[in-house]
N, C-alpha and C positions, 0 to 999 in steps of 0.2 A: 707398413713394416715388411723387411723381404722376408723371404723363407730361408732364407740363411741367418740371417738377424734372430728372427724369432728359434728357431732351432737352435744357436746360441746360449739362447734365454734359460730355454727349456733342458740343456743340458745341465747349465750356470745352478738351476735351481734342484735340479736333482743332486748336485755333488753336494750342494748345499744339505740338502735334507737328510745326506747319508752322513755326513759329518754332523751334526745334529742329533743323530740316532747315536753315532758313537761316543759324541761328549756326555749324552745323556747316561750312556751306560756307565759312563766312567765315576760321571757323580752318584749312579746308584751305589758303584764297589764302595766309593769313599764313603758313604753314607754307612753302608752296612760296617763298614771298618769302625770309621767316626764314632759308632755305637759300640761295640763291642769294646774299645780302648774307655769308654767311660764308664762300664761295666765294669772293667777292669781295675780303674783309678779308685772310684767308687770301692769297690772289693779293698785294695791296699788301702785306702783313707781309716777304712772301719778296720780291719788290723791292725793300726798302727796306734789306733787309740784304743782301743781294748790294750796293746802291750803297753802304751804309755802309763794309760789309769791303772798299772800293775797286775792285770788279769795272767794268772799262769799261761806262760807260753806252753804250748801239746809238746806231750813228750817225745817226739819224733824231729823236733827242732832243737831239744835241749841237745847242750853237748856237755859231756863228760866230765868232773871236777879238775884230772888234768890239765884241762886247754887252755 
């Protein structure tokens, strides 16, 4: 193999490995997001049955006999 050949290689594989590094971080964000939005869903699911099964909504969401 020449030495221009294999230096080739060897660059070929570090872009590699630096793209690699970056996809990897990317699916950590998603991941930590991923989580937190089913934390979140999870939170409104149990809100919304507690208000369906008739549980008093907190007084800071009641609005006024008015409206």
């Amino acid at each position: 193999m020449s030495e221009e050949r294999l230096v080739d290689i060897e660059f070929k594989l570090a872009h590699q490995e630096q793209v690699v590094n970056e996809l990897n971080e990317v699916v950590t964000q998603q991941q930590t997001k991923l989580m937190q939005l089913e934390e979140l869903c999870t939170s409104l699911i149990q809100r919304v049955r507690s208000i369906s099964e008739g549980d008093a909504i907190p007084e800071q969401d009641e609005r006024p006999p008015h409206y």
